[in-house]
MIMAR-825715 format. One record per residue (C-alpha): y, x, z. Coordinates in nm, 4 decimals, always signed. Each point is the difference from the previous one (the first is absolute). Layout:
% residues N
+----------+----------+----------+
|        v |        u |        w |
+----------+----------+----------+
|        Y |        X |        Z |
...
+----------+----------+----------+
END
This chain:
% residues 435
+----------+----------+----------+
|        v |        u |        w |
+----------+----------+----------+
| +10.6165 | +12.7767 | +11.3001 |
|  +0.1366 |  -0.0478 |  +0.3740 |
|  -0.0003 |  -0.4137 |  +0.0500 |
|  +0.3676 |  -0.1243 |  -0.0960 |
|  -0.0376 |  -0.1908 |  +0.3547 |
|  -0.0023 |  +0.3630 |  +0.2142 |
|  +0.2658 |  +0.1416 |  -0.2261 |
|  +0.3685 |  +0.0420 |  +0.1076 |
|  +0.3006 |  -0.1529 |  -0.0935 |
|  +0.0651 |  +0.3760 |  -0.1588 |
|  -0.3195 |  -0.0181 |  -0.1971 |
|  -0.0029 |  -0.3192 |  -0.1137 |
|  +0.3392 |  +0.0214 |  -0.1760 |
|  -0.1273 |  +0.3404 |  -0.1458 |
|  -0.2712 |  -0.1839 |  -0.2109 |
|  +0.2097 |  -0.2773 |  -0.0605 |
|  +0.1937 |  +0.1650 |  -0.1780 |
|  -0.2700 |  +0.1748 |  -0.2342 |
|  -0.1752 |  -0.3686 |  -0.0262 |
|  +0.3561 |  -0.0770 |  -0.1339 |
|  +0.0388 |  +0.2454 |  -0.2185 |
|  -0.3701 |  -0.1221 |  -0.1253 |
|  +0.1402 |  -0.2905 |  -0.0530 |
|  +0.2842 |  +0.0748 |  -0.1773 |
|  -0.1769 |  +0.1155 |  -0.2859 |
|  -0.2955 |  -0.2995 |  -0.0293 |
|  +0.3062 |  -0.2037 |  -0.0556 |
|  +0.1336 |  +0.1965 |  -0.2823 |
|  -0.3292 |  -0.0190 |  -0.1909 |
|  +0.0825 |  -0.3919 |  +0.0102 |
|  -0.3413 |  -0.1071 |  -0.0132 |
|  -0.1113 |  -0.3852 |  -0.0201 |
|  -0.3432 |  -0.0420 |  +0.1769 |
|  -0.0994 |  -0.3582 |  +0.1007 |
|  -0.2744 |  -0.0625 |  +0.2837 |
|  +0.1493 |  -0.2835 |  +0.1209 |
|  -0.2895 |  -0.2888 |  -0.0728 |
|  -0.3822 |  +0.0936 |  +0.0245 |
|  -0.0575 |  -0.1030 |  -0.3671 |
|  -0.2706 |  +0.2128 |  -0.2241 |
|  +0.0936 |  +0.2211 |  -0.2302 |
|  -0.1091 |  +0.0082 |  -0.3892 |
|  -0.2994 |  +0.1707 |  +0.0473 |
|  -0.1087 |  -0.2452 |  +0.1921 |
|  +0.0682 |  -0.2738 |  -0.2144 |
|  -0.1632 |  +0.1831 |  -0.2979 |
|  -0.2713 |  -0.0175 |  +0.2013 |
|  -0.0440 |  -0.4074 |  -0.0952 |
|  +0.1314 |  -0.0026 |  -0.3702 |
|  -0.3411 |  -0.0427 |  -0.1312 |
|  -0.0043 |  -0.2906 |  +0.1407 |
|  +0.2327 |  -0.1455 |  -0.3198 |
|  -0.2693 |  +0.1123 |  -0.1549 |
|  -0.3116 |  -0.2220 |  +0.1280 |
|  +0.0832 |  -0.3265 |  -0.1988 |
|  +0.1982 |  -0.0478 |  -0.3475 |
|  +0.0718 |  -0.2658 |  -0.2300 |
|  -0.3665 |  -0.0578 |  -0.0582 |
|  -0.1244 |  -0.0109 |  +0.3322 |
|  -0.2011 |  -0.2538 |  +0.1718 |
|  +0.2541 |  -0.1265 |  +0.2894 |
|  -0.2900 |  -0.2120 |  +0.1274 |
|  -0.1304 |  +0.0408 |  +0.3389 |
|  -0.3848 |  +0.0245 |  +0.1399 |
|  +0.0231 |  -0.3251 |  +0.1090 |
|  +0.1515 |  -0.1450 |  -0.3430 |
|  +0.3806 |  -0.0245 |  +0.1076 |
|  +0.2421 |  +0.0902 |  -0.2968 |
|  +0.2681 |  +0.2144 |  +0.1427 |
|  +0.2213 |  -0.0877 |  -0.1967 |
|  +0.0336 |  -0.3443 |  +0.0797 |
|  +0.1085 |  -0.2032 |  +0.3202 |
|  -0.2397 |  +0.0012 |  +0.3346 |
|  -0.1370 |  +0.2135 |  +0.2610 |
|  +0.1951 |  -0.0528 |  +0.3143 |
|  -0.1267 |  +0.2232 |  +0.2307 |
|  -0.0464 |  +0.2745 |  -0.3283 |
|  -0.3132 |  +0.0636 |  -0.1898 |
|  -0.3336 |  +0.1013 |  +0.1805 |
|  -0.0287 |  +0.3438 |  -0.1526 |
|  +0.3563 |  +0.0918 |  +0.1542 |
|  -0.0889 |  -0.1511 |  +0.3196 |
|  -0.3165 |  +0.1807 |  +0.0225 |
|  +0.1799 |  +0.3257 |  -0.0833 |
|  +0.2732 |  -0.0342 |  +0.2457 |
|  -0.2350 |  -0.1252 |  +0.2544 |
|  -0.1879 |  +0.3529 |  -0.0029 |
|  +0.3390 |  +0.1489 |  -0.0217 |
|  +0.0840 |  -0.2057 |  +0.3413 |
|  -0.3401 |  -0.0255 |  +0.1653 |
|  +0.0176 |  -0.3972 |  -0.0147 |
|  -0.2570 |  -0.2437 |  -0.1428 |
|  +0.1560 |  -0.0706 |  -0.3564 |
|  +0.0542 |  -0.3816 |  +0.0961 |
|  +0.2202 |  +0.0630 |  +0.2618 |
|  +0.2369 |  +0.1761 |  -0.2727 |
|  +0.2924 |  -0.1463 |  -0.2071 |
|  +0.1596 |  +0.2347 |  -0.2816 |
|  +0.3438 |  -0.0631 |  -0.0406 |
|  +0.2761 |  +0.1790 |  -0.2097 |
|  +0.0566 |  +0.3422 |  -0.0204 |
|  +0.1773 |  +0.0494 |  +0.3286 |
|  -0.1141 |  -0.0274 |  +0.3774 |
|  +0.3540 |  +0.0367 |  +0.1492 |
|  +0.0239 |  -0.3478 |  -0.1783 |
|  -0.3014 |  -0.1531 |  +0.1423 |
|  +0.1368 |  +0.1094 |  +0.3046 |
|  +0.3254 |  -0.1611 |  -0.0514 |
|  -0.1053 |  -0.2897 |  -0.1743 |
|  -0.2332 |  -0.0676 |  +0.3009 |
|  +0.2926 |  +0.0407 |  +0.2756 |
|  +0.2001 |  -0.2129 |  -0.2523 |
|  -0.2930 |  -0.2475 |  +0.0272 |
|  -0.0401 |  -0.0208 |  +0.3461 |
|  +0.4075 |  +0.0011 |  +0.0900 |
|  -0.0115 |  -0.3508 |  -0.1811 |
|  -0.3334 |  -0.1428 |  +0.0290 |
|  -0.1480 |  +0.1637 |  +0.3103 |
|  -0.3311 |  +0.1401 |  +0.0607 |
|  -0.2840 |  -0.2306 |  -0.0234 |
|  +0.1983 |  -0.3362 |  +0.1203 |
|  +0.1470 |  +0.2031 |  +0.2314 |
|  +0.4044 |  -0.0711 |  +0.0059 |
|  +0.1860 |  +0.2050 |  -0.2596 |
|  +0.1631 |  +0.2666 |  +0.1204 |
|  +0.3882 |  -0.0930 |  -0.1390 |
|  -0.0259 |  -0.2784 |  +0.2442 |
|  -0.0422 |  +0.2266 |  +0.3065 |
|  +0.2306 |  +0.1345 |  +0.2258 |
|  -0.0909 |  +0.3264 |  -0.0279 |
|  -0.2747 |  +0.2309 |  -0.1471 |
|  -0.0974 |  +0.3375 |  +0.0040 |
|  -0.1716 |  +0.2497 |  -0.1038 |
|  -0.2263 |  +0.3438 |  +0.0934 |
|  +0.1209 |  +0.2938 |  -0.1784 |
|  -0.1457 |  +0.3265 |  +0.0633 |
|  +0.2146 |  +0.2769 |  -0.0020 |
|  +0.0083 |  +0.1883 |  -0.2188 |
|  -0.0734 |  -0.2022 |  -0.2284 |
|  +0.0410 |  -0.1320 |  -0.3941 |
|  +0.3676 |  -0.0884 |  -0.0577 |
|  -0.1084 |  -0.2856 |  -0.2979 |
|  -0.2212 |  -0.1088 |  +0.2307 |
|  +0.3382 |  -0.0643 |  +0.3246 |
|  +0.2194 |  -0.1216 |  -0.3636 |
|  -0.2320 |  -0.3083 |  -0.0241 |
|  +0.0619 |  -0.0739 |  +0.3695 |
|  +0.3473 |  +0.0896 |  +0.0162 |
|  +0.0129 |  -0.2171 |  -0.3466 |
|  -0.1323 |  -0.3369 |  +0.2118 |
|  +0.2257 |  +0.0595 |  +0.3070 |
|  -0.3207 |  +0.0839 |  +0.2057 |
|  +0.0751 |  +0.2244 |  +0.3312 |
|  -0.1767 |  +0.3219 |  -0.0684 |
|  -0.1182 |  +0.1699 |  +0.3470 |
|  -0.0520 |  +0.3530 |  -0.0370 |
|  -0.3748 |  +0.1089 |  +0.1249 |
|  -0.0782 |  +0.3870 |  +0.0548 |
|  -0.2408 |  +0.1687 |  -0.2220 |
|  -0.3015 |  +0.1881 |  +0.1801 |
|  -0.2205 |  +0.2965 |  -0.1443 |
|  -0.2216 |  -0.3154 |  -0.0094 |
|  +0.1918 |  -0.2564 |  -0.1516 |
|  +0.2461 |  -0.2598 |  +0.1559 |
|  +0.0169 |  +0.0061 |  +0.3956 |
|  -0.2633 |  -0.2754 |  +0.0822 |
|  +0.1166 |  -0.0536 |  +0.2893 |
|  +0.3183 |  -0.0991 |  -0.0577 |
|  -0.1374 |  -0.2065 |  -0.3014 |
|  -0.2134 |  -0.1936 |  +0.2521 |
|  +0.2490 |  -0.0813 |  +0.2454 |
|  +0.2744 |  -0.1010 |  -0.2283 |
|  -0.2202 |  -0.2185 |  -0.1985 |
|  -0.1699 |  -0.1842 |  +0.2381 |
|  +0.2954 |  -0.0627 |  +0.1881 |
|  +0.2786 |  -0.0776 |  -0.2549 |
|  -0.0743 |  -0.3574 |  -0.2316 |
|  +0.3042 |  +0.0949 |  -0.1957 |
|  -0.2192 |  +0.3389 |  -0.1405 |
|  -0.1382 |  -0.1247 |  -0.3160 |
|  -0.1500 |  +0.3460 |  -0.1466 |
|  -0.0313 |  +0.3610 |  -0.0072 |
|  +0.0370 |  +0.2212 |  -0.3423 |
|  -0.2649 |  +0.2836 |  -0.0152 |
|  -0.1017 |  +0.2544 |  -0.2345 |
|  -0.2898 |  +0.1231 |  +0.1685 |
|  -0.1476 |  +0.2638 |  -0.2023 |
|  +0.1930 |  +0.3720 |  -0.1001 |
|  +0.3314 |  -0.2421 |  +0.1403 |
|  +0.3745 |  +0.0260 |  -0.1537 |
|  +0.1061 |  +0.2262 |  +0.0859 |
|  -0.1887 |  +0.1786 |  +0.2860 |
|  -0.3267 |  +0.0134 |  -0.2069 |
|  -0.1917 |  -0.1567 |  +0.3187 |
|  -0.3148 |  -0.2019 |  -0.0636 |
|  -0.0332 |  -0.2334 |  +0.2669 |
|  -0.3654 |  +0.0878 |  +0.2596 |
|  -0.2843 |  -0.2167 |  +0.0376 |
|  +0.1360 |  -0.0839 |  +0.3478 |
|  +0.3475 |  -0.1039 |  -0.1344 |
|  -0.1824 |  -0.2069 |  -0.2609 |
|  -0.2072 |  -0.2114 |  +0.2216 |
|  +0.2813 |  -0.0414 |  +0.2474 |
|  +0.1783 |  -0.1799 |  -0.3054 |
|  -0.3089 |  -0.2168 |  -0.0793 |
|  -0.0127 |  -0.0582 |  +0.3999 |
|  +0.4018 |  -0.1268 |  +0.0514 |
|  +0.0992 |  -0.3631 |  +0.1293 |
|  +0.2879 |  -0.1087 |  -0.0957 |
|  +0.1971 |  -0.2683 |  +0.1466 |
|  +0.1061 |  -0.0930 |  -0.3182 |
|  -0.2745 |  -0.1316 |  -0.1969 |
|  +0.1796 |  +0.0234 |  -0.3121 |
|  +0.0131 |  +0.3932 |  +0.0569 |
|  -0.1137 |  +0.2459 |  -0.3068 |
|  -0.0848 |  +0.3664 |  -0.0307 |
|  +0.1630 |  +0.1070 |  -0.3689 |
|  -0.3114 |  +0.2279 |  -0.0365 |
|  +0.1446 |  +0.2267 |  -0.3161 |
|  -0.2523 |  +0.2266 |  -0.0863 |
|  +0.2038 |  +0.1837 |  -0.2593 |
|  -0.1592 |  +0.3258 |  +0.0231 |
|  -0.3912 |  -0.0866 |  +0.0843 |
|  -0.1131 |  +0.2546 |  -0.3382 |
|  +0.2751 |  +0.2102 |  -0.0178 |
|  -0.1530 |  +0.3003 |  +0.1900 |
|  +0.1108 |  +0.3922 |  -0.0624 |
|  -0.4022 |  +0.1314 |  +0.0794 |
|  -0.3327 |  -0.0900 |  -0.1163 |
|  -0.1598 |  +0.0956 |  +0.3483 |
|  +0.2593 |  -0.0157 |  +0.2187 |
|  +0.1135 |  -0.3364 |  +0.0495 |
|  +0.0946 |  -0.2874 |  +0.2218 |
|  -0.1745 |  -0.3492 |  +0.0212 |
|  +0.0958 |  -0.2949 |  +0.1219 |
|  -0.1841 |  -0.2995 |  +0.1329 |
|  +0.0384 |  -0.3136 |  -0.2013 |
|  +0.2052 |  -0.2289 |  +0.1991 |
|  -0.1056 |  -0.3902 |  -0.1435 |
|  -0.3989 |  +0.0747 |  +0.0858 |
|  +0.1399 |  +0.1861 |  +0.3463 |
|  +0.2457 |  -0.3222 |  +0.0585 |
|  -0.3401 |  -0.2649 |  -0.0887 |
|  -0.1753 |  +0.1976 |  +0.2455 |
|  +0.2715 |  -0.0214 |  +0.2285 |
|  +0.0273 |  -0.4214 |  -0.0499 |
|  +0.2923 |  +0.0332 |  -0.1773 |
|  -0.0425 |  -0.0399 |  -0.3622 |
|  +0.3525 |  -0.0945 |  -0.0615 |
|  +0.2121 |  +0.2566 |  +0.1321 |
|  +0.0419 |  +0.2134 |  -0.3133 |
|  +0.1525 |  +0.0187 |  -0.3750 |
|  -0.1267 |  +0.3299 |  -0.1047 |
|  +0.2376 |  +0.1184 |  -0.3482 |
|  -0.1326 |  +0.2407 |  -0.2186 |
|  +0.1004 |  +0.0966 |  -0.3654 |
|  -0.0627 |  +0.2769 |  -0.2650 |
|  +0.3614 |  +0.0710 |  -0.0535 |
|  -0.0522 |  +0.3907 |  +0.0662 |
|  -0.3844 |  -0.0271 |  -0.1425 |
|  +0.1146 |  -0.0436 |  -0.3197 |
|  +0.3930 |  -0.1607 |  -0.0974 |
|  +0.2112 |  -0.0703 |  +0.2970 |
|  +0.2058 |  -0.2693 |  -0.2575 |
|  -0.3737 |  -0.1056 |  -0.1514 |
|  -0.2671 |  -0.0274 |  +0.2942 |
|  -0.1822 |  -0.2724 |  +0.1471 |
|  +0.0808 |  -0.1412 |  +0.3449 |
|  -0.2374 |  -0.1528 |  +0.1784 |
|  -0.0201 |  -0.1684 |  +0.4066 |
|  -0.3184 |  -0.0298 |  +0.1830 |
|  -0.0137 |  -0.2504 |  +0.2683 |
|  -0.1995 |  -0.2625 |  +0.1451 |
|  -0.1384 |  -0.3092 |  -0.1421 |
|  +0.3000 |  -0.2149 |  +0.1859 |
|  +0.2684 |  +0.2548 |  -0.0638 |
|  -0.1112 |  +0.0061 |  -0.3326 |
|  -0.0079 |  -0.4221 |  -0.0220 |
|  +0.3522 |  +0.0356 |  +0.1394 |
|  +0.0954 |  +0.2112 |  -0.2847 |
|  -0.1431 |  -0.2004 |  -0.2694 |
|  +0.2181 |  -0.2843 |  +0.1182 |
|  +0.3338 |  +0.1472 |  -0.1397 |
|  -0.1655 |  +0.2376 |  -0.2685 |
|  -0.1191 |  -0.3340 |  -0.1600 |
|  +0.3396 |  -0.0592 |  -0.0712 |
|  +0.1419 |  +0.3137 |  -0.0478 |
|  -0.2138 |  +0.1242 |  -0.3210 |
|  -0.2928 |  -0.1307 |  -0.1853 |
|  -0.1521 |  +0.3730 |  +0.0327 |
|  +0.1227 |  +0.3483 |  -0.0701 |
|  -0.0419 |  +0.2985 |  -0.2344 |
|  -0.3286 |  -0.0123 |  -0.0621 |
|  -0.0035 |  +0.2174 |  -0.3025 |
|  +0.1629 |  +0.2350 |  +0.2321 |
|  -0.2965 |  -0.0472 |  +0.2260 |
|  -0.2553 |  +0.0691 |  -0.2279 |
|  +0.1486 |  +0.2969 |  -0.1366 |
|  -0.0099 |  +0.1416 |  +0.3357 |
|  -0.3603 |  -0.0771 |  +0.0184 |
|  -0.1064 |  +0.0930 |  -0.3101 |
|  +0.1426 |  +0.3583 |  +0.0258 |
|  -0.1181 |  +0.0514 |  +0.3674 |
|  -0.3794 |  -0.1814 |  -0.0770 |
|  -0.0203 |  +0.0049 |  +0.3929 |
|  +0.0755 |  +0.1369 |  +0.3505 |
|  -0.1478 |  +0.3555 |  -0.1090 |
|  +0.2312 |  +0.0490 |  -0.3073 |
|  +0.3004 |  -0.1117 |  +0.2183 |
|  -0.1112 |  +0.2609 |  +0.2641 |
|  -0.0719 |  +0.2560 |  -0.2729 |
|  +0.3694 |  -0.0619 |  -0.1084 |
|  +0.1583 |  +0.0460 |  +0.3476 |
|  -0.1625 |  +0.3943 |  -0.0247 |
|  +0.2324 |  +0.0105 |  -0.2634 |
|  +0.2757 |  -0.1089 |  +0.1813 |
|  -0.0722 |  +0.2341 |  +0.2790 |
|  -0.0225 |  +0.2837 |  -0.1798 |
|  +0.3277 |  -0.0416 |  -0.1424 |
|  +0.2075 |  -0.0545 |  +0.3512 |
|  -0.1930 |  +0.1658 |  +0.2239 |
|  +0.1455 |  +0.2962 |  -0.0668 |
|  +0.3844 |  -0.1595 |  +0.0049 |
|  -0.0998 |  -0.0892 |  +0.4015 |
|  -0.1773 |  +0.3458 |  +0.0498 |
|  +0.3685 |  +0.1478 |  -0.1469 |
|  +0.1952 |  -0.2261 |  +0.2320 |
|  -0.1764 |  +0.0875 |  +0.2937 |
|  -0.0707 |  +0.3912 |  -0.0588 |
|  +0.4289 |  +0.0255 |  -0.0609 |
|  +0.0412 |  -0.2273 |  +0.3002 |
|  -0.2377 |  +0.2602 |  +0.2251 |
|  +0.1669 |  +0.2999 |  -0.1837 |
|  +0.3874 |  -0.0802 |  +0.0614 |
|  +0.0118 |  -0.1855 |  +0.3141 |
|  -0.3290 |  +0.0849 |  +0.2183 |
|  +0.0481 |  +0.0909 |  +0.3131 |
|  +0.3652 |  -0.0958 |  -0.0342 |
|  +0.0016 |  -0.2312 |  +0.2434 |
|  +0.1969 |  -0.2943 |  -0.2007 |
|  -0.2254 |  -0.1705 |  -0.1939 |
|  -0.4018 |  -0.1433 |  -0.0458 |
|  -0.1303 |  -0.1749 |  -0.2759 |
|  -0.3595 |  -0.1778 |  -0.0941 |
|  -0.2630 |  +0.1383 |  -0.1750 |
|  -0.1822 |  -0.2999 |  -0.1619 |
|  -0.3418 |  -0.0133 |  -0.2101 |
|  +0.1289 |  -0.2521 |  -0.2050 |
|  +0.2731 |  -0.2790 |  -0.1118 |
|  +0.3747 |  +0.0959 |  -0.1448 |
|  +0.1567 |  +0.1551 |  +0.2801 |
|  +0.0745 |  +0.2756 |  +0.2634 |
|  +0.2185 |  -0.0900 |  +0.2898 |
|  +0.2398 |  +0.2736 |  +0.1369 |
|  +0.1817 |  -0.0849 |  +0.3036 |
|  +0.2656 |  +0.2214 |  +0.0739 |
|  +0.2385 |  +0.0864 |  +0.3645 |
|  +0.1030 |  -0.3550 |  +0.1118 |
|  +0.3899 |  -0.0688 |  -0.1514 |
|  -0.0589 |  +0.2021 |  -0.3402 |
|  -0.2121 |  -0.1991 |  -0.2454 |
|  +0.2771 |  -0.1766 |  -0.1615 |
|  +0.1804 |  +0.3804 |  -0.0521 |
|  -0.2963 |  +0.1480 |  -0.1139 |
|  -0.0392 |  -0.2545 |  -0.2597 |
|  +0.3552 |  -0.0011 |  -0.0877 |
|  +0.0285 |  +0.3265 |  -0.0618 |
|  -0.3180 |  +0.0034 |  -0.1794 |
|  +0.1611 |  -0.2100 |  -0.2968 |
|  +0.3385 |  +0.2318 |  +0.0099 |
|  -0.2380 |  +0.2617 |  -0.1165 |
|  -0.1475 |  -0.1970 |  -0.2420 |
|  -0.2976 |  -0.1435 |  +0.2072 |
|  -0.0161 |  -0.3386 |  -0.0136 |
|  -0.2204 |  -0.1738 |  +0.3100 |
|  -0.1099 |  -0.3210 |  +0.1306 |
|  +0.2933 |  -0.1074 |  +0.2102 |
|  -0.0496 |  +0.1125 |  +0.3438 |
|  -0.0278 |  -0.3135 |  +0.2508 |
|  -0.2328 |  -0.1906 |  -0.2811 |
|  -0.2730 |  +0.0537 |  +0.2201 |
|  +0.1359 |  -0.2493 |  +0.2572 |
|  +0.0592 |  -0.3619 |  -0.0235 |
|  +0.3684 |  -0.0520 |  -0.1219 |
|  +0.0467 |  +0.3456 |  -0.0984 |
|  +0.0394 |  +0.0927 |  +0.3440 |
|  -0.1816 |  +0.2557 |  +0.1791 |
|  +0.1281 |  +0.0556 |  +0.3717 |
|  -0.0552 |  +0.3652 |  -0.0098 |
|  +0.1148 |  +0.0731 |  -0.3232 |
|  -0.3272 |  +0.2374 |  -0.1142 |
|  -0.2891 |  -0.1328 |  -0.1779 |
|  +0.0352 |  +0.1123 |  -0.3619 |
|  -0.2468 |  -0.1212 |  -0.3062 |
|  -0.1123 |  +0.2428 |  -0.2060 |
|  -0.1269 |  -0.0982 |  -0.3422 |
|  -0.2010 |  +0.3009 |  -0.1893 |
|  -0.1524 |  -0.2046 |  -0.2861 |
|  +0.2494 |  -0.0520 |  -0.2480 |
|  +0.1495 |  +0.3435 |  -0.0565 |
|  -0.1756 |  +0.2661 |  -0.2346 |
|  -0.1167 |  +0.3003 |  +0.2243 |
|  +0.2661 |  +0.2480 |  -0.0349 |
|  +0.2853 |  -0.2484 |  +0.0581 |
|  -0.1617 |  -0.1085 |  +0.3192 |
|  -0.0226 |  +0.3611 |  +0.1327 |
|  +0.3425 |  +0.0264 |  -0.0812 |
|  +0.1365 |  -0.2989 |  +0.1781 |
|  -0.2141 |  +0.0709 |  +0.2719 |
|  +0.1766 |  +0.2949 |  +0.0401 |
|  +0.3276 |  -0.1387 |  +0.0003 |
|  -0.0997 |  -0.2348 |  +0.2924 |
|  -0.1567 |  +0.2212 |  +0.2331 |
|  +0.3433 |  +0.2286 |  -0.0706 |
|  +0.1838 |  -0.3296 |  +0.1182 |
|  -0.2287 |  -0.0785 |  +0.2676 |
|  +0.0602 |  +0.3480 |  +0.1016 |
|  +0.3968 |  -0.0527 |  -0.0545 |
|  +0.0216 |  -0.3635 |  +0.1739 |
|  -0.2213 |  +0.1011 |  +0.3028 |
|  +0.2665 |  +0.3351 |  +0.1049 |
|  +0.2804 |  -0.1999 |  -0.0398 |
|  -0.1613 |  -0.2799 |  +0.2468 |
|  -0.1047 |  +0.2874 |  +0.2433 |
|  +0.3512 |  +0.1581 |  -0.0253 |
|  +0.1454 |  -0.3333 |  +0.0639 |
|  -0.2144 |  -0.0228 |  +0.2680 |
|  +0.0857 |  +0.3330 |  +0.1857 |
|  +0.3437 |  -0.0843 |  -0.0554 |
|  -0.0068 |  -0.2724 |  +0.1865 |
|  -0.2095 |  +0.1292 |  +0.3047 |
|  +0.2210 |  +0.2989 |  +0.0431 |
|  +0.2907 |  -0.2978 |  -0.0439 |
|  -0.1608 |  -0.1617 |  +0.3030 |
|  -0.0054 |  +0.3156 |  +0.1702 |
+----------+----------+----------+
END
């Protein structure tokens, strides 16, 4: 089809009005299809119910090196899970604490820390002036809530093929005290599905900030979730890079298995250095005597090690890989060549971006849920919920079965399609206005 960008005024309203009429009847099948949140579906979580299974009643709760599990201790979480979630995150075992089941509340607990406490004697940040923080754009909306949550200036940083623009990164940091951190998800990214280069990695392990309480939030979310056996991205591992670099201390890595095996029943986990992780210990002393345990062997005991856990991620893959191979055959089908739209093509993680004609996102998605489609909100990408050109859109294939993603793919490409004539028209209209 002829690019909606070289059409006329003539033509465009033509197939507006068939994409209408298209419309028109996807409404009156008043469908409900939610891809709003990049949460797995039950297939996935099958996946992990046998392990309920691995211990009963009349199991032995009692760890290798004699700890009951049952009972108080373990600070920093038993050695087995450390050891597994070390291979998981490519860290030596004793730079590892488990935590909870969450590590958007590590992450928050840690900012929570640090806003009262500070950063290694450093002055808490509640008693500055001001502080802000990196975000890259687009980037994880819980991730800009926690900010936003602490009064913390978010500063918008453009995303590169690459990862964040180093550059920029560099110059702001080392010049700006007030710049406390920078949030990152540097492998398959939310939403763009970017893992961050070699070059980008070191640059990170290389910064100097004039803040010396300054952090990296390193949230390696998606470090197993790939789509391909063979065709994969890799990522260098950022503490041994920042040691090499001489500086130890610039990261908290987060990690969890909360889409490995229950998003609500994981194990969290932070890697860090051995004076980050002293820091840490310092209010987690107070703040529990250990956690689930149980929780952590069960997790052990039904992965046995790194190789069952990788063995289970094939099974993950094989279940959503072809959800992202529909998103992105529909998206090439209905709007290639179209000229109002691109969208990623990731090997791995929870999400596709789609970034539509500047000034329609918010339409698109909008319209989307009047024909039953519901989406992530568009501007979610962006810190405050506000993007400037109104066009990144997350798309979340994982939770929907196959055939309901098809079909509310197919109702957002028609409102893509819709949205991006009536921009054009209004577009024209004003030109020959001018004229």
């Amino acid at each position: 089809m002829k690019p909606y960008t070289e059409m006329t005024a003539d033509e465009l309203r033509g197939e507006l009005l068939e994409l209408k009429t298209q419309y028109k009847k996807v409404q009156a099948l008043g469908m409900q299809l939610d891809m709003s949140r990049g949460k797995p579906c039950q297939e996935q979580l099958d996946l992990s119910m046998c392990m309920m299974d691995v211990m009963n009643s009349a199991s032995d709760l009692t760890c290798e090196d004699g700890t009951d599990c049952r009972n108080y201790g373990q600070l920093t979480g038993i050695q087995e899970a450390r050891e597994l979630l070390g291979d998981m995150m490519e860290n030596n075992p004793k730079d590892i604490i488990i935590y909870g089941n969450s590590s958007l509340n590590v992450m928050f607990d840690t900012i929570s820390r640090v806003w009262t406490h500070g950063v290694m004697g450093n002055t808490p940040w509640c008693q500055l002036p001001e502080v802000k923080f990196l975000c890259p754009v687009p980037g994880y909306d819980r991730h800009f809530s926690i900010t936003e949550y602490f009064g913390i200036k978010m500063i918008p940083v453009p995303m590169t093929p690459t990862g964040p623009d180093m550059d920029i990164v560099e110059k702001l940091v080392s010049e700006d005290e007030t710049i406390k951190g920078i949030w990152c998800v540097p492998k398959y990214s939310n939403p763009q599905g970017i893992s961050y280069s070699d070059e980008t990695v070191r640059r990170f392990a290389r910064l100097e900030p004039a803040a010396p309480d300054f952090r990296i939030f390193w949230d390696n979310a998606y470090g197993m979730h790939h789509l391909y056996d063979h065709h994969q991205d890799h990522l260098i591992e950022i503490l041994a890079e920042c040691k090499r670099a001489g500086n130890p201390d610039l990261v908290y890595k987060f990690a969890s298995t909360s889409k490995i095996t229950f998003p609500g029943s994981g194990i969290a986990a932070i890697a860090t250095s051995p004076n980050n992780m002293e820091d840490f210990l310092t209010y987690l002393r107070h703040q529990t005597i250990g956690h689930d345990k149980v929780n952590q062997l069960r997790h052990v005991r039904f992965f046995k090690d790194i190789h069952g856990m990788v063995e289970h991620m094939r099974k993950h893959a094989d279940i959503i890989r072809p959800k992202f191979e529909a998103v992105e055959q529909i998206l090439k089908d209905d709007l290639e060549g179209l000229g109002i739209g691109q969208w990623t093509c990731p090997l791995g993680g929870y999400f596709i971006l789609f970034d539509s004609m500047p000034g329609c996102a918010k339409d698109i998605v909008a319209r989307a849920k009047k024909a039953g489609v519901t989406m992530t909100g568009a501007g979610a990408t962006w810190p405050y919920g506000n993007d400037p050109h109104d066009s990144n859109i997350r798309i979340a294939p994982t939770y929907p079965c196959l055939s309901d993603l098809e079909t509310a793919m197919k109702i957002f490409t028609l409102c893509v399609r819709i949205s991006s004539i009536k921009k054009l028209l209004e577009e024209k209209h004003n030109v020959e206005a001018e004229v």
